[in-house]
Each structure stands twice: as structure tokens, then as C-alpha cells.
PABATI-841214 format. One record per residue (C-alpha): residue in three letters; residue number from 1; x, y, z. Coordinates in Angstrom, 2 decimals, padded with zeros to 5 digits, m for minus. Layout:
<rs>
{aa = Ala&i = NUM&u = X&v = Y&w = Z}
...
</rs>
This chain:
<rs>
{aa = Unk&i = 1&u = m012.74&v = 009.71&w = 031.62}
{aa = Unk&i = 2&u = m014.37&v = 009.68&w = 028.56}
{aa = Unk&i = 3&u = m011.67&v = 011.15&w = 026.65}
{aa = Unk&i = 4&u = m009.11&v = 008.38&w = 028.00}
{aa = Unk&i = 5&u = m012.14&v = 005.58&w = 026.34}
{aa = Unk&i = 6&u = m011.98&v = 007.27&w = 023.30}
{aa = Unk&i = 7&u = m008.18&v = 007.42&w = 023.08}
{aa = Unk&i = 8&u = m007.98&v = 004.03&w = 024.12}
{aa = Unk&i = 9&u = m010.84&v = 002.98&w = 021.62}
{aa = Unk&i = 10&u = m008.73&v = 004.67&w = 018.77}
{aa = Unk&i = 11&u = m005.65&v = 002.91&w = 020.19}
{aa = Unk&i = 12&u = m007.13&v = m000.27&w = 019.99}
{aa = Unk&i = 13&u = m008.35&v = 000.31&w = 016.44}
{aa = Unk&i = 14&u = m005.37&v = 001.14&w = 015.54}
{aa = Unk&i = 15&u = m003.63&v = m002.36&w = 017.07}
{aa = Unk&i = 16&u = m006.36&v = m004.20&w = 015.30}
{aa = Unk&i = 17&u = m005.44&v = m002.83&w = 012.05}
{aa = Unk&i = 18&u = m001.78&v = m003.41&w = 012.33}
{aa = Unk&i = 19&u = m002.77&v = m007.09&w = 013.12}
{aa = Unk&i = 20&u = m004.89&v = m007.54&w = 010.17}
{aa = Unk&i = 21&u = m002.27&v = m005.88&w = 007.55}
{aa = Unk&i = 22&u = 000.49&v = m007.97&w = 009.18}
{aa = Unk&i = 23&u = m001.18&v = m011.45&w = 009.80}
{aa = Unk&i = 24&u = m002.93&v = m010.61&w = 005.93}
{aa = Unk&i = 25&u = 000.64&v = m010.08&w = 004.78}
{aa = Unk&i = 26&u = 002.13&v = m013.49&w = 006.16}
{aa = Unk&i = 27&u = m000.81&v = m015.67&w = 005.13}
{aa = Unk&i = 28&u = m000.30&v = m014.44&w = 001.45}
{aa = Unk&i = 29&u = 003.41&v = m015.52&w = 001.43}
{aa = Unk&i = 30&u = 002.83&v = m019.01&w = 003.21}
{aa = Unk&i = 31&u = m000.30&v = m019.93&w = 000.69}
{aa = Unk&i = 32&u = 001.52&v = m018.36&w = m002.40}
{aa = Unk&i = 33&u = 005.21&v = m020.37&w = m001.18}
{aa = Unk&i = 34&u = 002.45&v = m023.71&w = m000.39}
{aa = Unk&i = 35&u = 001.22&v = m023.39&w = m004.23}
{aa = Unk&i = 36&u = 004.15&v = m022.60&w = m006.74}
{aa = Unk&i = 37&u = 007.49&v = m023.49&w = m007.60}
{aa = Unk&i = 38&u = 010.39&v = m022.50&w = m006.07}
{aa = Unk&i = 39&u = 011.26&v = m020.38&w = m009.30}
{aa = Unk&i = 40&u = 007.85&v = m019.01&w = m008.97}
{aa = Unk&i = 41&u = 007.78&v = m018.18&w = m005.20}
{aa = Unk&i = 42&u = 011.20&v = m016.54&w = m005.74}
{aa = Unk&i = 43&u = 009.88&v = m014.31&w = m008.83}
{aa = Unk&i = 44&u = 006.76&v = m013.32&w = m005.97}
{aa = Unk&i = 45&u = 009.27&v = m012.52&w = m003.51}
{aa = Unk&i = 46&u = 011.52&v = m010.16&w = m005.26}
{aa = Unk&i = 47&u = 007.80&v = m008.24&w = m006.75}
{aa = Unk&i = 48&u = 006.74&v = m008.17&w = m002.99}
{aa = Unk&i = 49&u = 010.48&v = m006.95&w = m002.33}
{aa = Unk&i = 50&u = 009.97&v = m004.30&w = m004.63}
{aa = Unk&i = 51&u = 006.31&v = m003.15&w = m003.36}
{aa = Unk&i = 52&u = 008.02&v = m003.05&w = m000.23}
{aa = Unk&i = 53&u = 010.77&v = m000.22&w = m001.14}
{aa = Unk&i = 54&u = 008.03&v = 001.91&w = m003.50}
{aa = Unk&i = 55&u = 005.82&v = 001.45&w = m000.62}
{aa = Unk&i = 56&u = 008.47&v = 003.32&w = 001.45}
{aa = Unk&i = 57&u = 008.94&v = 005.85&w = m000.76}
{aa = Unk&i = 58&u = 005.36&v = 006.68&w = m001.30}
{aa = Unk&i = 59&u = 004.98&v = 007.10&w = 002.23}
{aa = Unk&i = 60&u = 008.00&v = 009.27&w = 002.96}
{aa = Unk&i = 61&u = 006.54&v = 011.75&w = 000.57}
{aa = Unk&i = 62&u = 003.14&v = 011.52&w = 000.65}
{aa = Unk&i = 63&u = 001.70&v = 009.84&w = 003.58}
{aa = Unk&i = 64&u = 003.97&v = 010.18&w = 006.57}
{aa = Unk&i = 65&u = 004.14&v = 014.01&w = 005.84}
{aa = Unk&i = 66&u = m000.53&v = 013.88&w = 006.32}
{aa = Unk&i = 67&u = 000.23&v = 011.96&w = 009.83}
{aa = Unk&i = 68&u = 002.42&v = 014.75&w = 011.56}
{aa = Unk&i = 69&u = 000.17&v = 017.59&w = 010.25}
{aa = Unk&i = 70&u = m002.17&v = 015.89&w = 012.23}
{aa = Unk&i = 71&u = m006.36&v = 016.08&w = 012.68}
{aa = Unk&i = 72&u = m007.01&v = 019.85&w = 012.52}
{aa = Unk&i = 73&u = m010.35&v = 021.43&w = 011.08}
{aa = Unk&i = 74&u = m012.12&v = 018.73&w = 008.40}
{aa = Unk&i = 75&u = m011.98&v = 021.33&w = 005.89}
{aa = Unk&i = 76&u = m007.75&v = 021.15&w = 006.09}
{aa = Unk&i = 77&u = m007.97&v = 017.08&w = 006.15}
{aa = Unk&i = 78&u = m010.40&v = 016.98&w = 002.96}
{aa = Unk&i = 79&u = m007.79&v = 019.23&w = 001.36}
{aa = Unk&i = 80&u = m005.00&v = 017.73&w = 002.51}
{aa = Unk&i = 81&u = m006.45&v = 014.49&w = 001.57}
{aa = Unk&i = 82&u = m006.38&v = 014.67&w = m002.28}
{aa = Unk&i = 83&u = m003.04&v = 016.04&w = m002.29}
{aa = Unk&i = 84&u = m001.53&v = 013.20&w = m000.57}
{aa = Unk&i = 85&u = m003.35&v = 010.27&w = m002.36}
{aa = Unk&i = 86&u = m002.68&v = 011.53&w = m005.42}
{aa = Unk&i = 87&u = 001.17&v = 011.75&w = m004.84}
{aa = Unk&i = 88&u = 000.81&v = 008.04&w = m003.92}
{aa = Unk&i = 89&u = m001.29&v = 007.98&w = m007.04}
{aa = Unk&i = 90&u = 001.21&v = 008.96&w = m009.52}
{aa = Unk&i = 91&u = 004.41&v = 007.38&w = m006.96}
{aa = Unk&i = 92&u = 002.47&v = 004.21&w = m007.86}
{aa = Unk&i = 93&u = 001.57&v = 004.80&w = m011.84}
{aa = Unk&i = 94&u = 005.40&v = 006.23&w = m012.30}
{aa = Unk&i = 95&u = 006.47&v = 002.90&w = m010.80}
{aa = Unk&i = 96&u = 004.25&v = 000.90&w = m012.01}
{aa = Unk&i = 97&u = 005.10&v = 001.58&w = m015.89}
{aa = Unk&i = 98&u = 008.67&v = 000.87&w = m014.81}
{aa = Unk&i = 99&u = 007.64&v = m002.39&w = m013.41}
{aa = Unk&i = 100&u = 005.77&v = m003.29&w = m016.58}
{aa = Unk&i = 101&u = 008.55&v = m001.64&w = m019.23}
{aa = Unk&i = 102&u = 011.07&v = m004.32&w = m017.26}
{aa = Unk&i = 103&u = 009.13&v = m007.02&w = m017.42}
{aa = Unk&i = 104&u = 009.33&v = m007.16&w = m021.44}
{aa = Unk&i = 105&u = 013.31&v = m008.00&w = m020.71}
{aa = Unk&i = 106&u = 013.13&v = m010.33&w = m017.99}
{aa = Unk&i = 107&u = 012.69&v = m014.12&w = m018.40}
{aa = Unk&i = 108&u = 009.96&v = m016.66&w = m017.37}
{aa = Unk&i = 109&u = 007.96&v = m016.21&w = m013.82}
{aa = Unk&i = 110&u = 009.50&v = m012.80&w = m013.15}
{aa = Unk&i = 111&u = 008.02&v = m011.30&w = m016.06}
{aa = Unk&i = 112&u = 004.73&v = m011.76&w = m015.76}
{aa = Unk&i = 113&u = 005.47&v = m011.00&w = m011.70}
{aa = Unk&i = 114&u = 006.49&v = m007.90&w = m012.38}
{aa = Unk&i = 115&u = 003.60&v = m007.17&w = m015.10}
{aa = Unk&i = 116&u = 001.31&v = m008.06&w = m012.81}
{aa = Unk&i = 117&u = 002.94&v = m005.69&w = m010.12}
{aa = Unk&i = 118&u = 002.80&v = m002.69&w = m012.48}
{aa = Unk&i = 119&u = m000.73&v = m002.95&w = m013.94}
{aa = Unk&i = 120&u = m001.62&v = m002.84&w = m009.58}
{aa = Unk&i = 121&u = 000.83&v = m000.76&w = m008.21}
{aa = Unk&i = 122&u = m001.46&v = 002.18&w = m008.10}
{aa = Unk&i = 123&u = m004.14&v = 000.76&w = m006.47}
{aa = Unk&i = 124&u = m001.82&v = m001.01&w = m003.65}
{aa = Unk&i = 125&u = m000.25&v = 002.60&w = m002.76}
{aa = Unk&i = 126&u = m003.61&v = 004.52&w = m002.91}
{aa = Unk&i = 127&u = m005.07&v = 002.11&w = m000.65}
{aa = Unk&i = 128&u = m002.05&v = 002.30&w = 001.80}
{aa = Unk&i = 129&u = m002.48&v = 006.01&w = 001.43}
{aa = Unk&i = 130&u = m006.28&v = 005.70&w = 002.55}
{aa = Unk&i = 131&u = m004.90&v = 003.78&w = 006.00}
{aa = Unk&i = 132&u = m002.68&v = 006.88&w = 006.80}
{aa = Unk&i = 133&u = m005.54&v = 009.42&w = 005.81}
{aa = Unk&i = 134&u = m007.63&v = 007.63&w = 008.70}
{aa = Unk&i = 135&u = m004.99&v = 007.43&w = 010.89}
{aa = Unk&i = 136&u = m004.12&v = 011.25&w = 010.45}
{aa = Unk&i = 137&u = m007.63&v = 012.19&w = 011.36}
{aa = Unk&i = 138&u = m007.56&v = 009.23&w = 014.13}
{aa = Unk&i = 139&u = m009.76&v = 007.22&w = 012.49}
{aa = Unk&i = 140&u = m008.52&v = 003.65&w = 013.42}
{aa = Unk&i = 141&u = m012.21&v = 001.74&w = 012.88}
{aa = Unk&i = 142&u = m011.79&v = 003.24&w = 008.88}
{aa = Unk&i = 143&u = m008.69&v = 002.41&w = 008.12}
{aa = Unk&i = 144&u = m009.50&v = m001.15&w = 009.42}
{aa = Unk&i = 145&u = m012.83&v = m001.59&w = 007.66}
{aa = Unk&i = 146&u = m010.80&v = m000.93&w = 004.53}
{aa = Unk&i = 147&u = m008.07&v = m003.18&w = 005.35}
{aa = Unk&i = 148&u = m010.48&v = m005.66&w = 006.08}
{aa = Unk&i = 149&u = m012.22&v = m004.89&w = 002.88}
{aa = Unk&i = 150&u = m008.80&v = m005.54&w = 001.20}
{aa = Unk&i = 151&u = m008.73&v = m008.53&w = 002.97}
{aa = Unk&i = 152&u = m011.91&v = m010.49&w = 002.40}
{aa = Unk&i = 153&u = m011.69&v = m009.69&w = m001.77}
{aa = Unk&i = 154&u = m007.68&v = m011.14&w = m001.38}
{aa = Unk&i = 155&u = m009.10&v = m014.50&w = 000.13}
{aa = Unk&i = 156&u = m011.80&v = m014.77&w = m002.25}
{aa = Unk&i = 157&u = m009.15&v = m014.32&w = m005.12}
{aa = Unk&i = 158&u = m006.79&v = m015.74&w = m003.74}
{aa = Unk&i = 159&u = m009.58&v = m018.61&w = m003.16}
{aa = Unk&i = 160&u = m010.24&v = m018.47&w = m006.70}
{aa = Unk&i = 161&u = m006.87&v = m018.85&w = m008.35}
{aa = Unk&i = 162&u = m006.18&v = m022.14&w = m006.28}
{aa = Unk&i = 163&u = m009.82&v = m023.51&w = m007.21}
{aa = Unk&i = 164&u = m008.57&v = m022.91&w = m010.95}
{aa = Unk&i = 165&u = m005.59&v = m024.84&w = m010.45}
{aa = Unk&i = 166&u = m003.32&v = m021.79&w = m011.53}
{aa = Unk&i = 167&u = 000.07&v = m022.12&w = m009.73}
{aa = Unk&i = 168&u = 001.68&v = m018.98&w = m011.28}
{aa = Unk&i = 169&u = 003.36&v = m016.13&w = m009.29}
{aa = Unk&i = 170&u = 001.64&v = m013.79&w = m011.81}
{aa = Unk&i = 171&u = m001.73&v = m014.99&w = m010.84}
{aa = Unk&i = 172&u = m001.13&v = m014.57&w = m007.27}
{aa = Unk&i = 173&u = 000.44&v = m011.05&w = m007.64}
{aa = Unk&i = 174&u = m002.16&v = m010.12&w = m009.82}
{aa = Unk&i = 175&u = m004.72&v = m011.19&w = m006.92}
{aa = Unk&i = 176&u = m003.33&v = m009.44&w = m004.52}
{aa = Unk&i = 177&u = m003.16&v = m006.19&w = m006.47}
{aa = Unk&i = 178&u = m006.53&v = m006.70&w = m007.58}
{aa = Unk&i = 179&u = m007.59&v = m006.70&w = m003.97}
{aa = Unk&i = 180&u = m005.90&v = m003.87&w = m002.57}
{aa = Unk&i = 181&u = m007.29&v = m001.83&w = m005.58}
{aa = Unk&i = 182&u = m010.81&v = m002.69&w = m004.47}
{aa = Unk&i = 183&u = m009.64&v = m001.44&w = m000.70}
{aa = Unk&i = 184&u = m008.63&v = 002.30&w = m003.08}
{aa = Unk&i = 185&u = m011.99&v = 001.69&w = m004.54}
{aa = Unk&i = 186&u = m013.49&v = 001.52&w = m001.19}
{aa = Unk&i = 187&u = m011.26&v = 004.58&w = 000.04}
{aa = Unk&i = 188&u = m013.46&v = 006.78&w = m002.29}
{aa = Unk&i = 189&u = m016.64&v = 005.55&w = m000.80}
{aa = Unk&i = 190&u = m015.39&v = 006.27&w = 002.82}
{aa = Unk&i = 191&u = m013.84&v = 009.39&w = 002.36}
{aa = Unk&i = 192&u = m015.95&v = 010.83&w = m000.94}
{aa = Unk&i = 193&u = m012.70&v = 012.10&w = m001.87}
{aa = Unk&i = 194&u = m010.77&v = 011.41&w = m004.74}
{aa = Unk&i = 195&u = m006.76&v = 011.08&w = m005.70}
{aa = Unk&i = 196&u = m005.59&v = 014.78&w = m007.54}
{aa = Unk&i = 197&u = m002.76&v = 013.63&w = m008.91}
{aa = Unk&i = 198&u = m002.41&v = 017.93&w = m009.75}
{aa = Unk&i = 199&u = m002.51&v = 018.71&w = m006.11}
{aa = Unk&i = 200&u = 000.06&v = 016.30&w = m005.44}
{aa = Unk&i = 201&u = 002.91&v = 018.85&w = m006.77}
{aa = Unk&i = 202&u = 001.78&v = 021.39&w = m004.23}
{aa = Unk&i = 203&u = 001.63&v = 019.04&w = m001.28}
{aa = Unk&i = 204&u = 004.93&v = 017.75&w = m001.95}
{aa = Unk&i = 205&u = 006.45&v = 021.63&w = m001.99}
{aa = Unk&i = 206&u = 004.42&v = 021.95&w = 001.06}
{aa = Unk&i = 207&u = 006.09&v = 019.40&w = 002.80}
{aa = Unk&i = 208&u = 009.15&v = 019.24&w = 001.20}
{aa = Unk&i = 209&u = 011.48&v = 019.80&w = 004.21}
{aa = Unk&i = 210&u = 009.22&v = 016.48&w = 005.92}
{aa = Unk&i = 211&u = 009.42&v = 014.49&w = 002.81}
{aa = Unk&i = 212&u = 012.87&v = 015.02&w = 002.23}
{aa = Unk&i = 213&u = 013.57&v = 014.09&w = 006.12}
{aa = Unk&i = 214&u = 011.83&v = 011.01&w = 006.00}
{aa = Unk&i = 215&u = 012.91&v = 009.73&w = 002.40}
{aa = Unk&i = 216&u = 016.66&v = 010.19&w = 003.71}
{aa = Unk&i = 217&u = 015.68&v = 008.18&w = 006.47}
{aa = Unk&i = 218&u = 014.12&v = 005.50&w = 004.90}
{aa = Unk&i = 219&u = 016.87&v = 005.44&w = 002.04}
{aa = Unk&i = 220&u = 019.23&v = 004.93&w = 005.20}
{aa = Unk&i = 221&u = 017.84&v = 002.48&w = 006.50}
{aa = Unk&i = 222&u = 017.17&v = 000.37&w = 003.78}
{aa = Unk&i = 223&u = 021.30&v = 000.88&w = 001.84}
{aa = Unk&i = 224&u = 021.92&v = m000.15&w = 006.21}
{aa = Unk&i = 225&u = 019.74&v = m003.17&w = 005.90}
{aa = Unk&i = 226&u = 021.33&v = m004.15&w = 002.55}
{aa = Unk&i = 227&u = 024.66&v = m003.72&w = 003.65}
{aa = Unk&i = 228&u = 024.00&v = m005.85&w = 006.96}
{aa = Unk&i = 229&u = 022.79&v = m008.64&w = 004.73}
</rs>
């Protein structure tokens, strides 16, 4: 009996997170489409767009991979751990110096978007990493104390940019990333472990033959979902 509480405890942890991340994800786009332009709210939607398919990425190779090794002896998961945060770690800074090289040739609100994205894309992927970490050991209440975490510094930034009377997509992005690199910060505190980018080569020829499986299948779906549209 008390093993069915505690799976249904971590269960429920688990729900309560996904409702946070998601109902955290659609306030952000109906106050940031509320307080820009329409030029504006489409330069934040095609950043988001692109978090979105990095975010994929880093978790078919990093993340996804930590979740079907599962929670074996703590020494494996502390480990395992820096490995697979610091393969979202450099997934993020790689894409994130792409983000900001483009944004030099773009025009108007999607430069500074996609500036904004860059400088923040590692700290947005760590701190996704961190959630999977948790969940891999299943630790549901961590990973939602660091969403939440996340949460409360985006509504105080976000908070703060409308107070200022800002109405850029940049600002908003940049708020965003801002928070979600305080949730990485918080990751560190939680976990005392740190990103190794170095130990991010080995994990990824560990799990190679998962990585490659679930990057196929997320490159599948998403040329699919293009197609459809």
C-alpha cells in the first residue's frame, strides 16, 4: 500500500508540473500578444517557434536518453547527470550563437528577438534538462519546485517590463530567458551538480543508438507537421 501512495504521490507531482510548464507557457503568449504589436508578437512567435525545435533536439540527445536509463544507484544518476546537462549546455550555447550571428542580418523586432533568444538559450535548455534529471530519478516535487521557481522570477519580469512601459518582443524574450536561467541556476542548488559540457561527448556515444532513435523521430514528426500545415 505504501508503495502504490508513493507512486501515486510521484504521479501527481509529475501532473502538477506538466500543468505549471503548460499553463506558464500560455500565459506568456496571451500577456506578450496583449502588450506588443502585431509585428512584434509575430517576431516572439517565430523565437518561441525556434526554442521549440532546439528544445526538441536537446532532448532527443541529451535528456530523453537520462529518462529510459532510468533511477538506478545515485552514484550512476550524479554521473549521468553532468553528462546530460552539459550536452543541453553546449546544444543551447551552439544554438544560441547561431541565433545571435542571425540576428545582425535580420530587420527590426526579429533582431533583437532573436538576440535576445541566443544570449538565453543556454539557460532555457539547462533548466529543461534539470526537469528530466528529476523525472529520471522520479523526483516530480523537484522538478516542480524549479519550474515554479522559473515561474515566479518570469512574472516578476515579466511584471517589470510592463510597469516600464516597454512593449518590445526583445524585452519579453529576454524576460523569459532570464527566468528560466535562474530555474538552471536553481538546478545547481538542488542537485549540487554542475553542466560538463566535456562529459557530454561521452554520454552522447553512450547513447548514441537512443539519441539517434529519438532525433529521427522527432525530425519526423516535425518535416510531418510542416508538411500538414
Amino acid at each position: 500500500m505504501s508503495s502504490l501512495r508513493s507512486r501515486l504521490r510521484r504521479a501527481g507531482w509529475g501532473f502538477f508540473d506538466q500543468v505549471l510548464s503548460s499553463l506558464t507557457n500560455f500565459a506568456l503568449g496571451i500577456g506578450v500578444a496583449r502588450s506588443v504589436s502585431v509585428e512584434e508578437f509575430g517576431a516572439f512567435s517565430l523565437v518561441f517557434g525556434i526554442f521549440i525545435l532546439m528544445l526538441g533536439v536537446a532532448r532527443a540527445t541529451t535528456t530523453e536518453p537520462l529518462l529510459v536509463r532510468g533511477a538506478e544507484a545515485s552514484e550512476d544518476w550524479s554521473e549521468r547527470v553532468p553528462g546530460a546537462t552539459g550536452g543541453a549546455l553546449l546544444v543551447g550555447t551552439g544554438a544560441g550563437m547561431v541565433c545571435i550571428l542571425i540576428s545582425v542580418t535580420m530587420p527590426g523586432a526579429l533582431s533583437g528577438s532573436l538576440l535576445a533568444l541566443g544570449a538565453t538559450m543556454p539557460g532555457l535548455l539547462v533548466q529543461d534538462a534539470w526537469r528530466f534529471a528529476f523525472f529520471s530519478r522520479r523526483e516530480g516535487a523537484r522538478a516542480f519546485a524549479n519550474d515554479l521557481v522559473w515561474t515566479v522570477c518570469l512574472a516578476l519580469s515579466f511584471s517589470a517590463v510592463v510597469l516600464l512601459g516597454v512593449r518590445s518582443a526583445m524585452a519579453f524574450v529576454l524576460a523569459w530567458g532570464l527566468s528560466a536561467t535562474a530555474g538552471a541556476l536553481y538546478g545547481l542548488i538542488q542537485t549540487r551538480l554542475r553542466p560538463r559540457p566535456k562529459r557530454a561527448l561521452r554520454w552522447w556515444r553512450d547513447q548514441r543508438e537512443l539519441s539517434s532513435n529519438y532525433l529521427g523521430e522527432f525530425m519526423a514528426m516535425t518535416g510531418a507537421g510542416r508538411i500538414s500545415d
